[in-house]
N, C-alpha and C positions, 0 to 999 in steps of 0.2 A: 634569499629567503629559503629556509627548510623545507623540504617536501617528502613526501612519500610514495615510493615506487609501487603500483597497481596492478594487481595480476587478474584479470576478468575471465571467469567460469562461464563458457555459455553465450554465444550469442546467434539465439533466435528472438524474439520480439523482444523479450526482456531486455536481451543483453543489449542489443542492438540499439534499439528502439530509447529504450530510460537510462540504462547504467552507462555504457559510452560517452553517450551525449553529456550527460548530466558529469563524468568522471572529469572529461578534457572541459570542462566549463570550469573548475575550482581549482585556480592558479598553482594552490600546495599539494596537487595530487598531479600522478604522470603516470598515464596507463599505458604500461610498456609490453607487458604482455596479455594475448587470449585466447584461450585454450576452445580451438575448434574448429571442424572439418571445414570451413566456410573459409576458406585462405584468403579469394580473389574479394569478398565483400569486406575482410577484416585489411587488407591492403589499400582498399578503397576509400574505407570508411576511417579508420582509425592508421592514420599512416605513420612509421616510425613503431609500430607497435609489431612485437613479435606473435607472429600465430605459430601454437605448439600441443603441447598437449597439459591436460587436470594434474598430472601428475608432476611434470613438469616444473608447472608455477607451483607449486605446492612445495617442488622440493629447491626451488631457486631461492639463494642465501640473499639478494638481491631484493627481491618482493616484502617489502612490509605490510600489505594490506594486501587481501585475496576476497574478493566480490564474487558471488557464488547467485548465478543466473540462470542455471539450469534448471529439469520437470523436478517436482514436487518431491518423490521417492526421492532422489539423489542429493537435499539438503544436509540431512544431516551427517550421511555417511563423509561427505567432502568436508564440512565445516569441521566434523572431527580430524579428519586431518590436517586440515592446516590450519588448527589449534595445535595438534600434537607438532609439529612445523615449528611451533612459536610466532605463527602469523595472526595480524588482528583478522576480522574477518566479518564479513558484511553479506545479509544474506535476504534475497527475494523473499519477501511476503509470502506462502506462511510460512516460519522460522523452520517447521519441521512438521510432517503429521500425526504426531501426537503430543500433547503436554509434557508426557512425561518421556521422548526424545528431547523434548526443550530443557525441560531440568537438568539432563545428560549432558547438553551445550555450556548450560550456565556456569554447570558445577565445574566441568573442562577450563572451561575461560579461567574461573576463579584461579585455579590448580595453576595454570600458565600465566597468568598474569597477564594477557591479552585481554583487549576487548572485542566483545561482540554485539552488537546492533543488526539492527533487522529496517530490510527498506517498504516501510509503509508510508509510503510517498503521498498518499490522498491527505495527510494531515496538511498539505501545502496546497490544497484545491482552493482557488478563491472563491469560492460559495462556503466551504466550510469556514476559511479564514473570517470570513464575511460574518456569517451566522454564529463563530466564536466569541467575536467581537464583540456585537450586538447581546449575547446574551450577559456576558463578562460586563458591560456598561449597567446592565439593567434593565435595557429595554425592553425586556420581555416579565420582569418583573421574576414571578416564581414558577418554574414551566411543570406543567401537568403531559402536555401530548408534544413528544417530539417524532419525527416521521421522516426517514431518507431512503430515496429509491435511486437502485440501480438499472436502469429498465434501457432496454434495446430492442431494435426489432433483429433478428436472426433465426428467420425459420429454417437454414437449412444447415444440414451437419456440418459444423470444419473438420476439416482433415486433423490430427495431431493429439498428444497425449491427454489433455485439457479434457476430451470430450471420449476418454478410455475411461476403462474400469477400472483404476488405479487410485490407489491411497491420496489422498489430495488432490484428486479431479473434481470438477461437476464444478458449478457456480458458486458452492455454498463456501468453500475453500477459496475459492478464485475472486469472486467479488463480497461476497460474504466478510472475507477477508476483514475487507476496507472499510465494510458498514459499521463493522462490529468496532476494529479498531478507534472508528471517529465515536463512537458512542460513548464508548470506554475514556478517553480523553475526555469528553464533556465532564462525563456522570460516574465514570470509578463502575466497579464490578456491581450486576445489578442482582438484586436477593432474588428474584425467580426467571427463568427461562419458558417462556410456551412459544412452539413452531410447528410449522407444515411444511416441509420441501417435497417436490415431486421432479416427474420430467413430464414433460406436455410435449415436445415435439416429437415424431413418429420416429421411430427408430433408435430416440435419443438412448444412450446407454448410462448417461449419469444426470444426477440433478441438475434441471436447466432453466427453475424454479423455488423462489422460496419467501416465507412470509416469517416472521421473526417478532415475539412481544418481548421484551423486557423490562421487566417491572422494578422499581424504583419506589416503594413505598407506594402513594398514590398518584405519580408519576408512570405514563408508560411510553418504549421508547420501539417504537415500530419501525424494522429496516426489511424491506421489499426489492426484489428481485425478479423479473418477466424478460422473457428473451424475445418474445412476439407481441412488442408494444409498439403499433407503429406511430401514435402520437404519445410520449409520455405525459402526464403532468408535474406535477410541483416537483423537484429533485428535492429540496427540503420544506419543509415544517416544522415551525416550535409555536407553538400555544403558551403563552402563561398568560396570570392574574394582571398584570401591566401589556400586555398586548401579541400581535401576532406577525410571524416574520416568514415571508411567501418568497422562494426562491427557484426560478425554472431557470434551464439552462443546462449546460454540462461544460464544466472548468477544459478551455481548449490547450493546457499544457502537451497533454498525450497528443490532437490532431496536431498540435505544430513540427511535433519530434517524428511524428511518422513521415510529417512533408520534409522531413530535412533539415526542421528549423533549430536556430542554438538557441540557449537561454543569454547567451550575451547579446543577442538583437534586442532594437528597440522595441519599447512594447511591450517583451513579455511578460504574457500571464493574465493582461488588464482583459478585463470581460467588454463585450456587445452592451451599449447602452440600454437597448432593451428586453438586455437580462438582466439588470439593476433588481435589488430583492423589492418586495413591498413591506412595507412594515407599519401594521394600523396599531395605533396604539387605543388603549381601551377605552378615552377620552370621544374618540370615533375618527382623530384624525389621523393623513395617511401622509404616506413621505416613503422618497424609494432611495435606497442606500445603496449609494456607488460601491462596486464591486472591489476588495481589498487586490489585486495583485497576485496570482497566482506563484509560488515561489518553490518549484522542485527544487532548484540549486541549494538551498536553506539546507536538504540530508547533506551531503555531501561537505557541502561547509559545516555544517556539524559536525561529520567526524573525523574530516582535518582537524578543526578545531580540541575534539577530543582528544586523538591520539598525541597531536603536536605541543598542546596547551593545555594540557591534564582539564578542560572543560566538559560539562555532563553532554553524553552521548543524547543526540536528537530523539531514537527511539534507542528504550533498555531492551535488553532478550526478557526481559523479566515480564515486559508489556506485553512484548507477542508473546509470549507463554501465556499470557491470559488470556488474548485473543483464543489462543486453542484451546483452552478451558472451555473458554464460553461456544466453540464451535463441538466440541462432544457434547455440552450441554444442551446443543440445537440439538444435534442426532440425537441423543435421548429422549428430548421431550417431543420430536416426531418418529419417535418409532423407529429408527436406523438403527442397523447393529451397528455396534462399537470401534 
């Protein structure tokens, strides 16, 4: 079987945590090298694999795919080069901090004839899968109010770049991200933007808060964000004319990968029985929808399958380029400089 040799950028939570795990689980990929100070945990973790340096895997004739898992600022400087390399290249959520560094990416790729994809992995949440479903069937009929929160309790500062004053810090980039992106899936780019982001914890230095309308004709699609929530409610909501779909809980793919766990164990991805959605439909009756399956591995077998099998890329650059449209569109319509 044909495979593709893996050169991984970066391994602190991202790297570590989502792209490893997630890389050695997809039979046609082999992640041989990873470029970072972290020798004894990359020996550990990923054995067989060479720790080195970005430059390195970038310029190894060897690496066909180069996964790019490092802070926010250093997306797209790396992605451009190992485009200019002739490498395909896979890159953490958000593709880049601004749209018009993503156009920069896209237009590269095209010029080299590589692909590039972007890892927004929540499109595999099984609450979202869940809630795709169900709308996609009709169960919800024609939806007017859809609503997904991202909410944690975390009142005190973490250590690390995330929560710096840096170009694609703050929640609104970071989890914002992933609202934006699942909305965008649903519903396509929305014709107006209204937002608030703030920081509410004391000392915080970037956004660690944020409330988000967009509008859809007479459809509106509310995605929320609170770092000091210590009971959340509904992680999603969709309202339509045929009925309503209540879904609490949070998709446990991330706690299994932090415990250690692979996605070839059994089990993964299936939700807690009573996280099961509710779904009343307008008639008055109610019935609770087993949880679809959580499925990170799905990116990954995506772009084997792209690269190996000329098949459409799981996420385009072109999507997260949109997602950063509509993230300066938040900053605008809350008053953020640019």
């Amino acid at each position: 079987m044909k495979s593709l040799s893996v050169g991984l950028l970066g391994f602190g939570l991202a790297g570590s945590v989502f792209h490893a795990p997630l890389i050695r689980s997809e039979p046609r990929l082999r992640l041989t090298a990873v470029a970072s100070s972290r020798i004894d945990d990359i020996r550990r973790s990923v054995p067989g694999a060479e720790a080195t340096t970005a430059e390195a895997v970038i310029a190894d004739p060897a690496i066909d795919l180069v996964v790019i898992a490092t802070p926010n600022t250093s997306h797209a400087p790396l992605a451009r080069a190992a485009l200019l390399a002739g490498k395909h290249v896979v890159i953490d959520k958000p593709v880049a901090t601004s749209a018009a560094e993503a156009d920069e990416l896209i237009e590269l790729a095209k010029r080299q004839g590589r692909l590039l994809s972007v890892f927004h992995n929540r499109r595999w949440d099984n609450d979202f899968l869940t809630l795709r479903a169900c709308l996609e069937a009709g169960e919800i009929g024609r939806p007017y109010h859809y609503e997904a929160h991202y909410d944690r309790f975390r009142p005190q500062i973490k250590q690390g770049w995330r929560e710096q004053t840096l170009a694609g810090s703050g929640v609104l980039f970071d989890l914002g991200a992933h609202l934006i992106d699942q909305a965008l899936t649903l519903f396509g780019m929305p014709d107006r933007v209204l937002a608030d982001v703030g920081a509410q914890r004391p000392d915080a230095q970037v956004d660690d808060w944020f409330h988000i309308v967009l509008g859809y004709g007479p459809m509106r699609a509310i995605l929320h964000c609170g770092t000091v929530v210590c009971r959340p409610g509904p992680r999603f909501q969709l309202h339509g004319d045929g009925g309503s779909f209540l879904k609490y809980g949070m998709d446990g793919q991330e706690a299994a990968l932090r415990a250690g766990g692979l996605p070839t164990e059994a089990g993964w991805g299936v939700d807690e029985p009573e996280n099961h959605a509710l779904l009343v439909k307008a008639d008055g009756t109610e019935r609770r929808v087993e949880t679809i399956p959580g499925d990170y591995p799905a990116f990954y077998r995506g772009v084997a399958a792209a690269i190996l099998d000329g098949a459409p890329l799981p996420v385009t650059a072109e999507q997260a380029r949109d997602v950063l449209s509509v993230l300066e569109a938040v900053r605008k319509a809350a008053g953020l400089p640019a």
